[in-house]
Structure formats: C-alpha cells, structure tokens
C-alpha positions in Angstrom: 111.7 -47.1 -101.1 113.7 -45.2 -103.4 112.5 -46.1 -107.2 115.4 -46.4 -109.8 114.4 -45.4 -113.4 115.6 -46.1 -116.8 115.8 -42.0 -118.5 114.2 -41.8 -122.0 117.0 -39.6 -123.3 115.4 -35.9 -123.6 112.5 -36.1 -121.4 114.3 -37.4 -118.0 111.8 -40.0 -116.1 108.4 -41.0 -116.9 106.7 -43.5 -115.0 106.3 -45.9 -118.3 109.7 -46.6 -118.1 110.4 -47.4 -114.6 111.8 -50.3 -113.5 109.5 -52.8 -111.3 111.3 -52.7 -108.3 109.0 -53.9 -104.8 107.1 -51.4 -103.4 106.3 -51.8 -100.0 103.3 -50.0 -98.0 101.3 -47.0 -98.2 98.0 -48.3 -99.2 95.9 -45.4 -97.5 98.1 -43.0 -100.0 97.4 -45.2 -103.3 93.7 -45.8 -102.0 93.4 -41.8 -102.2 95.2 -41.4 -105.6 93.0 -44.4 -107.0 90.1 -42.6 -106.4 91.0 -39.3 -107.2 91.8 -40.8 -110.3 88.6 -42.7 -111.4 87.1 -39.9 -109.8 88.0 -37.5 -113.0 86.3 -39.8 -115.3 83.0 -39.1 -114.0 83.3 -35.4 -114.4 84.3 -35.3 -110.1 87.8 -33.4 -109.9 89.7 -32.9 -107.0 93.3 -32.1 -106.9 95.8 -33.5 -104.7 98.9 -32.0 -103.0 101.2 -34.5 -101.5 103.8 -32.8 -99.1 106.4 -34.5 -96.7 110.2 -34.2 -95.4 112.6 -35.6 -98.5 112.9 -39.6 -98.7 110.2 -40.3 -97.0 108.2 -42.1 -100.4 105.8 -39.5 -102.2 107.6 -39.7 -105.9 108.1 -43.5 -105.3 104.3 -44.0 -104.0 103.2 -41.9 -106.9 104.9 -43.7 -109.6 104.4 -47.1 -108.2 100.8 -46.3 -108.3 101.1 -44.6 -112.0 103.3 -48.3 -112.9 100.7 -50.3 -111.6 98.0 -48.1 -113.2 96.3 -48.8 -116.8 93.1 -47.0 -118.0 93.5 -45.6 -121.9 91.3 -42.5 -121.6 93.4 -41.5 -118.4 96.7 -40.0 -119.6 99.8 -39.5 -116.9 102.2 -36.7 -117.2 104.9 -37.1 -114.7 107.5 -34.2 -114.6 110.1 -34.0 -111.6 111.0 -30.2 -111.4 114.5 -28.7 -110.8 116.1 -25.3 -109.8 118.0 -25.0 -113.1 115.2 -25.8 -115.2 114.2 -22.9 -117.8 110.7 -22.2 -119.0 111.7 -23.6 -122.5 113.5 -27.2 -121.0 110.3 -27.2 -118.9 108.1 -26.8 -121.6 109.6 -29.0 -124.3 110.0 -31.5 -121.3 106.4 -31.6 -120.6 105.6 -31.4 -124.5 107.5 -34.3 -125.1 105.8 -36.8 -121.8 102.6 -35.5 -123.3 103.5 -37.0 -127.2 105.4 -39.8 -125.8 103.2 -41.4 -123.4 100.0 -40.5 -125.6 101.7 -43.2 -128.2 102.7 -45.3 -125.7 99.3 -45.3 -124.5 97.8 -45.9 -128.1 100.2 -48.5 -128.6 102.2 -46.3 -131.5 105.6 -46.7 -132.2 107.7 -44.0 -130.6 110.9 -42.3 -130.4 112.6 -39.6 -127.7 113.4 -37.4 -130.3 110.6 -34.6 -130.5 110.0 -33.7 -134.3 109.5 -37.2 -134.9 107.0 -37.5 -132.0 104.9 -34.3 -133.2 105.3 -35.9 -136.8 103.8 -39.6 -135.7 101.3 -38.0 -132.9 99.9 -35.9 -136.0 98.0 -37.9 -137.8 95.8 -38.6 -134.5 95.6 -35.5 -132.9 96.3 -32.5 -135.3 95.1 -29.9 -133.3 97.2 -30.9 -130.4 100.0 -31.2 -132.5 99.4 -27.5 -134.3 99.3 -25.7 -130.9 102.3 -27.9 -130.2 104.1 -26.4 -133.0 103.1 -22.5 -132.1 104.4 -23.4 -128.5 107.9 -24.2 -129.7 108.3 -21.4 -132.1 107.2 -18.7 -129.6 110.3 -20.3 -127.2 112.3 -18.9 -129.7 111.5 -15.7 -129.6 112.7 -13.5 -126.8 109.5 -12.8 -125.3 109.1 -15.9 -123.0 107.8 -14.2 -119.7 104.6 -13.0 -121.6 101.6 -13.4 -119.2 99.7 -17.0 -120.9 103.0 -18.9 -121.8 101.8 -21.6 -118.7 98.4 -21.0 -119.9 98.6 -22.0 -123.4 101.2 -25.2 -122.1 98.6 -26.5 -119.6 95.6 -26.0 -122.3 97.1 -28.5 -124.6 95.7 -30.7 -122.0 92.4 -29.3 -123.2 93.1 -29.2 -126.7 94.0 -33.6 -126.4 91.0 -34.0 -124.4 89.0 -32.6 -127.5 90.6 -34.7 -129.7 90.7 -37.8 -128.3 88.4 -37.4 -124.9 91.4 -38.6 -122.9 91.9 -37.0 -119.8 95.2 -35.4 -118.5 96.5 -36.3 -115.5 99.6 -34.2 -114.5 102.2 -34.7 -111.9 104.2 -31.8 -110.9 107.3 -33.1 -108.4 108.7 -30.7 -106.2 106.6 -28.3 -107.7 107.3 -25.1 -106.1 110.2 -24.7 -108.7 107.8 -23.8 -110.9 108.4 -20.4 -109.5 112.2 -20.3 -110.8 111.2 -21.2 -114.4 111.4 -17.5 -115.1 107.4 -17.0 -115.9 105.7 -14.0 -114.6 102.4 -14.8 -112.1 102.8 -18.2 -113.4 100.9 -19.4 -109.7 98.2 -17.2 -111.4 98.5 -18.5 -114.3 98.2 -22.2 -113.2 95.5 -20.8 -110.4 93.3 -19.6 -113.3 94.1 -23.2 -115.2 93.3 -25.1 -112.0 89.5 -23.0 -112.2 88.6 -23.0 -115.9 90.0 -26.6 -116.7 87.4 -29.3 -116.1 89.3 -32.8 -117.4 92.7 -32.5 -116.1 93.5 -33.5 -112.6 96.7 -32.3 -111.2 98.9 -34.3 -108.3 101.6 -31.9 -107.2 104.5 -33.1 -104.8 106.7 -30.9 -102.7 109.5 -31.6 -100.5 109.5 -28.0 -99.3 107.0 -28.5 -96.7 106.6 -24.5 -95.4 106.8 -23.3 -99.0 104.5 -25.7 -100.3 101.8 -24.8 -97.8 102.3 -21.1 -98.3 101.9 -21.7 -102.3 98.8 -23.1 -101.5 97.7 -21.0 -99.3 98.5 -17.9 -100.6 98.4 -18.5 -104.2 96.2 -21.3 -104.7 93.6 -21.4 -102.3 90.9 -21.8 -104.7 87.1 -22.1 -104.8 86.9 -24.5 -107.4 89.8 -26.2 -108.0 91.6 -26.6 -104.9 94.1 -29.3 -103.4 93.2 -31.7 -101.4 96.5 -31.0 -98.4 97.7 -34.6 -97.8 101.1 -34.6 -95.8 102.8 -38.0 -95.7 104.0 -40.1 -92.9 107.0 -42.1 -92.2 105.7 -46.0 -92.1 104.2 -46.9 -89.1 105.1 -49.2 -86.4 103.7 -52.5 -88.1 104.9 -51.5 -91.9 108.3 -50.5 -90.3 108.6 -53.9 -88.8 107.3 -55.9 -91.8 109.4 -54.1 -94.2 112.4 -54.9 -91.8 111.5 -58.6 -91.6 110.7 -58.7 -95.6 114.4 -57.1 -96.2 116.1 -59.1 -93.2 114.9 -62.6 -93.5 117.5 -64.1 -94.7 119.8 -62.7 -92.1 119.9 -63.7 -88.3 119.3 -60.9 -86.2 117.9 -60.5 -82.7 114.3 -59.0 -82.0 115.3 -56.5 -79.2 117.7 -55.4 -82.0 115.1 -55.5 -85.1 113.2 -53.2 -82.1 115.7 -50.8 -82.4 116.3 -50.0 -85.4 112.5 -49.5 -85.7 112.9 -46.9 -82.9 116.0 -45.4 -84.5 115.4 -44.8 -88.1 111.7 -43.8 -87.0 110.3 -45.4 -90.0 111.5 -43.1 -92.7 112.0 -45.2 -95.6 114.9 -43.9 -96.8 116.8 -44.6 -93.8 115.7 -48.1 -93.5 117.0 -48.7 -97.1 120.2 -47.4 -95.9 120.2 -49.4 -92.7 118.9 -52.6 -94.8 121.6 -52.3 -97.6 124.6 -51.9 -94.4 122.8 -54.8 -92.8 122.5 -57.0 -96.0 126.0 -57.2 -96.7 127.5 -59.2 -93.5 127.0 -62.9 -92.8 127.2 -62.6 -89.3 124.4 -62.6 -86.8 123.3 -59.0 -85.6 123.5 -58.6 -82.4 124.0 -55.1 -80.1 128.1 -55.0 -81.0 127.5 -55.8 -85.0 124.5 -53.2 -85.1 127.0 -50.6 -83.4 129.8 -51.1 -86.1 127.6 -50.5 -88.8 125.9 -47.7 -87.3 129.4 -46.3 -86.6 130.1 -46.6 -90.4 127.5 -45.2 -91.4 127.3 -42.0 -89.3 130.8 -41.5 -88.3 133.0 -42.7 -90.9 134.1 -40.1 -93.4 132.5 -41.6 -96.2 129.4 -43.0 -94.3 126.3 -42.2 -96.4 124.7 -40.6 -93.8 127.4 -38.8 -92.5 128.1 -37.4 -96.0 124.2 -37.0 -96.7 124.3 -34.8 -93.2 127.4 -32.7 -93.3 126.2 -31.7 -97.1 123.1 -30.8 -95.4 124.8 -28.7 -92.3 127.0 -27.2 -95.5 124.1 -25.6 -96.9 122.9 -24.0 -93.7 126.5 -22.7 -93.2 126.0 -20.5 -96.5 123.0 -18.5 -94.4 123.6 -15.6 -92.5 123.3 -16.9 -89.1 124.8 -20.1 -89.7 126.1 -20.2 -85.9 123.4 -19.8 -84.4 121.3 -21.6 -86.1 124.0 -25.3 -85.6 123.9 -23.9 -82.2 120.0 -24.1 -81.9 119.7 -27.6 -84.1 121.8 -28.8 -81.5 120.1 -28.1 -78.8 116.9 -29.7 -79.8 118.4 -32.5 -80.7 119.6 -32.7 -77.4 116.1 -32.7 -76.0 116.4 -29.3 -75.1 113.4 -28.3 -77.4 111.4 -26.1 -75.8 111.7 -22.1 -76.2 112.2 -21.6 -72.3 114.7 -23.9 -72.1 116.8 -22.8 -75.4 116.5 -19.6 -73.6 117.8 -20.6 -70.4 120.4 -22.3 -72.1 121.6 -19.8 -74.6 121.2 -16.5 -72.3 119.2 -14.7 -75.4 115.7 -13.3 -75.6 113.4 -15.5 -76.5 112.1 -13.2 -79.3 115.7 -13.5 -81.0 115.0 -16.8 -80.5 112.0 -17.3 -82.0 113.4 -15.4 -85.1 115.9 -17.7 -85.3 113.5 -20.7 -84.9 111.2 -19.6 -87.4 113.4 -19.3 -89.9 114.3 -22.9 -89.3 111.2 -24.2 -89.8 110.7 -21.9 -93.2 114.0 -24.0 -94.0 112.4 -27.2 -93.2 114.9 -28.1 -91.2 112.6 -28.6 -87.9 108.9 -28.2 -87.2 106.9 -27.6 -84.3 104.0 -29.1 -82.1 102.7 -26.5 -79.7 105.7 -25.5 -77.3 107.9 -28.5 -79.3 110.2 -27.8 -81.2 111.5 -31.1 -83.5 113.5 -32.4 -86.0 111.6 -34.4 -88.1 114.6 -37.4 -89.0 115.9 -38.9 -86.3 118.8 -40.3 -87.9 119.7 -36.7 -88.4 119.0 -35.5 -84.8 121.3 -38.6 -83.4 124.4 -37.8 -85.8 123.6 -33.9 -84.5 123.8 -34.9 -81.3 126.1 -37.2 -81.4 128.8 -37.5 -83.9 128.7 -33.4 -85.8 129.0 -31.8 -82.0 131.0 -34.6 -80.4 133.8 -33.7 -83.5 133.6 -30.0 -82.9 133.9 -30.6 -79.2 136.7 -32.9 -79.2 139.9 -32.6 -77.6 141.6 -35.2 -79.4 142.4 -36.1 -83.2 142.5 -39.7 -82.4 140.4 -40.2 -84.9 140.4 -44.3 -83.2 139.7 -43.0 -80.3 136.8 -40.8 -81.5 135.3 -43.6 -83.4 135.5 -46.4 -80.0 134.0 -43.2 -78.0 131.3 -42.9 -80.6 130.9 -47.3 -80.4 130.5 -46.9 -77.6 127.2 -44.8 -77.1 125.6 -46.5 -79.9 126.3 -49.5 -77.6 124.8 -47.5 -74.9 122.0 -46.2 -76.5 120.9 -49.0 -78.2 120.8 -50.8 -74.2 118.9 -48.1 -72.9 116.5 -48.5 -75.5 115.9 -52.6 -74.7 115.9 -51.7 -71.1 112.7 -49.3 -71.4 110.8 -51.7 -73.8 111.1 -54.8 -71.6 108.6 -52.8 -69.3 104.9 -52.7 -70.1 103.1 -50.1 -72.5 101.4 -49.1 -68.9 104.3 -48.5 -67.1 106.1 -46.7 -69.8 103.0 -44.4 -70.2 102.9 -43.5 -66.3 106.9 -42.8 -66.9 105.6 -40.1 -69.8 102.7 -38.6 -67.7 105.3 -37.8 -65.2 107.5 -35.3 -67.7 104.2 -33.2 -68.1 104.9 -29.8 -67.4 101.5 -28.0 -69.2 103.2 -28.0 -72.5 101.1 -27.9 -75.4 101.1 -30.2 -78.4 99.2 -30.5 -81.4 98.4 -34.1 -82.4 97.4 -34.1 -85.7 94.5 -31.4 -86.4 93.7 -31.1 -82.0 95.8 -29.6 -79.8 96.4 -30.9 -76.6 97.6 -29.7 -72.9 99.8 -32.2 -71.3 99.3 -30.6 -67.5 101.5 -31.6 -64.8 100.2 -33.8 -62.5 100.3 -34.2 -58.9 99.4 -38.0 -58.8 99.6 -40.5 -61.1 98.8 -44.2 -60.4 97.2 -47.6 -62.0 93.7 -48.3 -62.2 91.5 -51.2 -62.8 88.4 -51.6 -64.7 86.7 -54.5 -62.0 83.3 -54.3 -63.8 84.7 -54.0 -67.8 86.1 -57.6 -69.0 87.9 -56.1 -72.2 89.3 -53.2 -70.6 91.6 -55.0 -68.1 94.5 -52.0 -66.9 94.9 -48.2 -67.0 95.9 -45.0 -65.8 94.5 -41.8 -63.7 96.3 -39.1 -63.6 95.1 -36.1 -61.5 96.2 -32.2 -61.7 94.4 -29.7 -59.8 92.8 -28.5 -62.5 92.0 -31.6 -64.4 91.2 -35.3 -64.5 93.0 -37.7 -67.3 91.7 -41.2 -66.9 93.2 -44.3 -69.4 92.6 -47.4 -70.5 95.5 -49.4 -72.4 93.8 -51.6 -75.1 96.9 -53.9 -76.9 94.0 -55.9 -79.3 91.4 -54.6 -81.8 89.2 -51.9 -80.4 85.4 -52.5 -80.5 82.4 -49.6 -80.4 81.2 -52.0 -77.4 84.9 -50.8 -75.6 84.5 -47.1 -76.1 81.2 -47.5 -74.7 82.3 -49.8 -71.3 85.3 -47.5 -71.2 82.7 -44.3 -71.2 80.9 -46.0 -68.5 83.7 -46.7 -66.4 85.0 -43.2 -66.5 81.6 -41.7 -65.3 82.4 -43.4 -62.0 84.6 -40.8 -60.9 83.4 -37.8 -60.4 85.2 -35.1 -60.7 84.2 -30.9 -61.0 86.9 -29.8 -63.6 87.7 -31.0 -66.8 88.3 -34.3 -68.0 90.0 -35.9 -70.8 89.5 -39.7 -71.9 92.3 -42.0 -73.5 92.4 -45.1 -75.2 95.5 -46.3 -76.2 95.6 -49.2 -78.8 98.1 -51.2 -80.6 95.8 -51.4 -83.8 94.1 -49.7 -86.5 90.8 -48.2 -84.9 88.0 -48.4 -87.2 86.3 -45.7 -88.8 83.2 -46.5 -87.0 85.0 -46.8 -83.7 86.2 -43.3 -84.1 83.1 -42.2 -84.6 81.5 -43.9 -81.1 84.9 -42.3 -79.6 83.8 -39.0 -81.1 80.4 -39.2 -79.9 81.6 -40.2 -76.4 84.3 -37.5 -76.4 87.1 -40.5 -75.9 90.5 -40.0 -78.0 92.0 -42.9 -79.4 95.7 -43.0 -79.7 97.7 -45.9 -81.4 101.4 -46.8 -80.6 102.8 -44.1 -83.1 100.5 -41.1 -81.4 102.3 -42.3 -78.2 105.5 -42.5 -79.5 105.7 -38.9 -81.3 105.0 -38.0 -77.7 108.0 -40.1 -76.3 109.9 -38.1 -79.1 108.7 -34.5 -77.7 110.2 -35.8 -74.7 113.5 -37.5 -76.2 112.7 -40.6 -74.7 112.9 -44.5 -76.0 109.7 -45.1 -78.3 107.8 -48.4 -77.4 107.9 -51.0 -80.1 106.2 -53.4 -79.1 
C-alpha cells in the first residue's frame, strides 16, 4: 500500500515522521531487511538492492519496516531521490536526515532548520559536525564536480560512527538518479565507499528495473561490498485475497467476483488500492454489472485514475523516436500476440528490427521477457492497452455512450470468461495449458524451462500413493512430463511417493517431474524435491504461465 507522509519542511520524508497507516504483507521482504540489519551490528555487512516495477510496495515495505524499527546504535537515513535534484539539494538533504534523526534518536529537541541542527548536534558529535560545516562551504564554491565530493558526504557516516559508535544505515530510493546529481564517477565514488566503509549498511531502491541491474552490474559489482539483488513481487495469491477481504469486509460482494479482481489487478498493490478505494465507496452489493461500471470508470472515463495514470504513461513514450512503432508493438503483446515469430508475422518486419525495437522496450521498463515471452508486467495496463487506448484509436464512432456500453460490455464479458474457466478443476485447467505448448522457452525464476509440444496429453492416477490422488502425463517425442496436483501442504514423504510413482514409467528420453501445490513448500521440502530432481510449482508459478499464454489465471 501506498504510505502517506507528513514532510519535515527542508528535508522532504523521513521515515520518523510517517504516518502509521496498516501495512499489509511482505514478511519474506521485512524478514530480509531485519536481518541485514542486526546483521551490521556484529561487524556482518551485506548490502541490499531492492528492485521492482513502480507501485508495487518497496518504499512503503522499507519504511514500514524503518517505522516499526527501534535500535539506538542503528541510525536510518532515508532519502527518496529525484531527476531535478542537484548535488548541493542532495547533499544538504542527506546532511540534514543525518542531524535530524541522530536527535531524534537521542531524544534531543530538534528543529528542520539546518544551522540550528548543526548548532544542537555539536555539542555531541563535534567532529561530525566540523566536517559538516567544510561540506556546506565547499557547495559554495564553484567547484562541485571535484572527484571526493560523494566521498567525503558518505564518510560522515564514518566520522558519526567514531563519535558515537552508531551505525549508519542509508536508504537510497530510486537511486539510479544519483547519476543526474551532476558528480563526476560518483558510481565510483560510492563503489570505493561501499569497499572501504565497514559500519554503514546501504538499502538502495530502484524502480528502473534494466538500469538498476546494469548499475549494479557494471558499476558496482563488487568483491566486498556488493548487493544482495532482491526483485520484488506483486502479493501472492493468498495475500491478494486477504488484503481484498481485510479492505472489503464491510461490503457485500460475491466470491467469483472477489476471484476476479484477484486475477485482474494481478496482485500489484497499487492497483488493488485503486480498485479497493472505487469499491469502498458504493453501498450496493458487487456483483458482475456493479464490478463492470467501476471498472469502466476507472479505465475508460476521461478522468479515471487509471486511464489518466496510463495515457500519461503512453505520453512519455510518444516523446521517443519510434513512438509508433513501439504503441504498435505494446499492443500487440497485450493482445497475446507476444512472441517474436508472431509480432513478425503480424507486422510484415524482420525480426531483427523487431528485436531492436523490443529491446529498447524492455531498457524502458515498459515490458520484460521470459525466454521467447515477451510481457507486460501490469495487467491493468495491458487490459486498458488492449482494450480501451486501441479500441479509441480504432473507433468509428464519437459516441462517446456508445463507446463506453461497448467497453461495459467486454468487461462484462471478460469478467464471465474468467468464472467460466475457474469453476473447472486445477487439473483440467493445467491439461487446457499443456495443450498451447509449442517448444517455447520460459525462464521461471533463476531455471529455464522448455514447454514442448505434445502429442498426448491425458489424466493419470497414482493407485499405490494415498496423498497423491490425480495428475497429468504429457508425452512429446522427445520427452516425458509426468504431474501430480497436490491442493494441501506438501510433505518430504510426497516428493518421495511422487518419485516413486514416476519411476514406473519407463521411458528412454528425458523426463521432467511436477508438483503442483496450492501452499507454501517448505524449505526442507525443496530440498528432498532438489535431491529427487522434482520441481515444485505453487498456484502463482502456474499462473505467470497462464499469463505467457493470455489465458484466465486460477484462483482458487
């Protein structure tokens, strides 16, 4: 959830003076940062790098973590980075989180204003305080790009640590601005910081995916020092229906209509918040017609927030040089047809032209890719793409009535589509998906995966295995996939019956194993599914490939 703040004047938001709004989720992300955390206390650094597609929670996971937080020889520097940001707002910024929350965290009266903070914060930590002062006088100078300036601003962390044997703990959102503050090297500069420093941890944030990872990459991939790469998920299946029902429960809405708008927002956050705050403000049951209104005013109307949020976004891309062709190629994929063959097909181009184009797309962070896949990440956005930015370019009519019943109506199609494909079983909608194999390849988090085409597919029974009641073979002539559909808590006793089943077919090429679960799998589970060479997909592995495919996800 988005996290409204409370700005202390001069030095824009700091975590100490958020407002305690619920946070919902994420515990995996907050279990990390905890222990990073602790971690630097006993002389154990590891930095962390925290990347994923805008709105989908980092800053708000961060600072609900920082809010929650309290340990007075830890010190947190939170600083949300901008384009327009110069070096000298950057660094008075960060020189005035540093003073204010170190007499916040020493319980010292305080002000915003900064030559009364340096004054106060003197009589504890002179030395901090003098380098401080050397700092602000050489921004006034005209020699700001000389080669330590992000040195010396980072070593005040040092200097405090001295002083006071606090440790630093900065937080750098959106940091790949820091390469627009107008500093020379300054990824060197913070590279050599990130070696020599020993008691400051830093926790950078980037919603610049494909930039972020080439930062790191190419500019900090460090021997000591480095970032620990976590990219951040929408919510899951479960926490997406919780949240829903936590938000909702005062409202009466049906479950096949809770189930899709699971499936439609795809568990970003910020789209649910949307969705919940449209929701929240009728008194009338939700049912397929009410959910289609909404939806309508939301993506269709003029001033729908998403509809704004969108065309903004298309805006942008219509300043770039190939602006046509790359709406023409968002398009497309949102219209399922994602692969690079089919584009091709489709658009009569090369397909290196096409890849050029795609690539640049994904340096954009406007789409990614899995294998042969090309995807856009938000689904909201691919489904106003699709259907209400093309439809208006396409139509024939200005009836802008007429537009809006044509766009109801789809909703209204799309939504019974949806409850249509998840009345049927997890096993029969996984038989539909082995059908659209064609030998694509995918990469499922860090393995990569050939979906072949098969020849047969059919249900299979495990007779002599009592907690592995139904699956699925499917046959290629090349290889063997064999499944087992597990809707309850997977055991190391189920990978191992499941192992033993499989060996009962025989079979001279290659062969790949599949549990399929609708829980969290235990790390000592994976571990048995490791040794037996089994892979264990939950609901969300099957339903990112549903998505490959543009079909209905399965919410169970």
């Amino acid at each position: 959830m988005a996290v409204r703040f409370r700005s202390p004047a001069l030095y824009g938001h700091t975590f100490l003076e958020m407002s305690r709004v619920e946070f919902f989720g994420r515990k995996d992300y907050l279990n990390i940062l905890e222990k990073r955390i602790k971690a630097i206390k006993d002389g154990y650094r590891q930095n962390v790098a925290i990347i994923g597609d805008l709105g989908i929670g980092k800053t708000s996971t961060v600072l609900n973590f920082l809010n929650q937080f309290n340990d007075p020889l830890i010190l947190p520097l939170y600083l949300e980075l901008r384009p327009e940001f110069s070096y000298e707002q950057f660094a008075r910024k960060f020189i005035g989180i540093l003073l204010y929350n170190f007499l916040e965290n020493s319980n010292i009266a305080r002000s915003v204003d900064l030559d009364f903070l340096i004054s106060k914060a003197n009589k504890f930590i002179p030395k901090t305080t003098d380098a401080i002062k050397i700092i602000l006088n050489s921004l006034k100078t005209k020699r700001k790009n000389k080669e330590n300036a992000f040195i010396q601003l980072l070593s005040l962390c040092d200097i405090l640590y001295s002083e006071t044997g606090k440790s630093c703990v900065i937080i750098f959102d959106e940091f790949h601005y820091l390469g627009t503050l107008g500093i020379k090297y300054i990824y060197k500069q913070f590279s050599k910081m990130l070696m020599i420093q020993k008691n400051a941890l830093y926790i950078i944030l980037s919603s610049a995916k494909f930039k972020a990872k080439k930062i790191l990459s190419s500019h900090l991939a460090l021997l000591f020092g480095n970032f620990e790469l976590i990219e951040m998920s929408p919510f899951d299946l479960k926490t997406t229906e919780a949240f829903l029902k936590h938000y909702l429960s005062h409202l009466k809405i049906e479950k096949s209509i809770l189930d899709f708008i699971i499936h439609f927002t795809g568990g970003y956050p910020l789209n649910l918040k949307i969705i919940i705050d449209s929701l929240s403000g009728t008194s009338e049951s939700i049912n397929k017609k009410k959910l289609a209104e909404i939806i309508q005013d939301l993506l269709f109307v003029e001033s729908g927030i998403f509809n704004q949020r969108f065309n903004n976004y298309i805006s942008r891309l219509a300043n770039l040089k190939l602006a046509q062709d790359y709406q023409a190629l968002l398009y497309l994929i949102a219209d399922g047809q994602n692969r690079l063959k089919d584009i091709a097909l489709k658009l009569h181009k090369p397909k290196t032209q096409i890849l050029s184009r795609l690539n640049s797309l994904i340096e954009y962070d406007v789409i990614s890719k899995s294998g042969d896949f090309f995807v856009i990440c938000d689904r909201v956005f691919s489904f106003w793409l699709r259907f209400v930015y093309q439809e208006k370019l396409d139509s024939l009519t200005f009836n802008t009535e007429e537009q809006k019943k044509n766009f109801r109506e789809r909703i209204e199609e799309k939504i019974e589509q949806f409850i249509m494909a998840n009345r049927k079983t997890v096993l029969e909608r996984t038989i539909e998906l082995l059908r659209h194999f064609e030998n694509e390849l995918i990469q499922m988090r860090t393995k990569k995966i050939r979906l072949v085409h098969f020849h047969e597919v059919k249900t299979l029974s495990f007779t002599h295995c009592s907690r592995l009641s139904e699956g699925l073979l499917g046959r290629s002539k090349d290889s063997l996939w064999i499944m087992a559909i597990k809707p309850d808590t997977l055991t190391e006793k189920d990978i191992a019956d499941f192992a033993s089943q499989c060996q009962r077919f025989r079979y001279s090429k290659p062969s790949r194993k599949v549990i399929i679960t609708n829980c969290e799998v235990d790390s000592n589970v994976k571990l048995k599914a490791m040794e037996e060479k089994v892979l264990t997909w939950n609901l969300d592995d099957l339903n990112f490939i549903f998505d490959l495919y543009n079909k209905p996800r399965v919410v169970p």
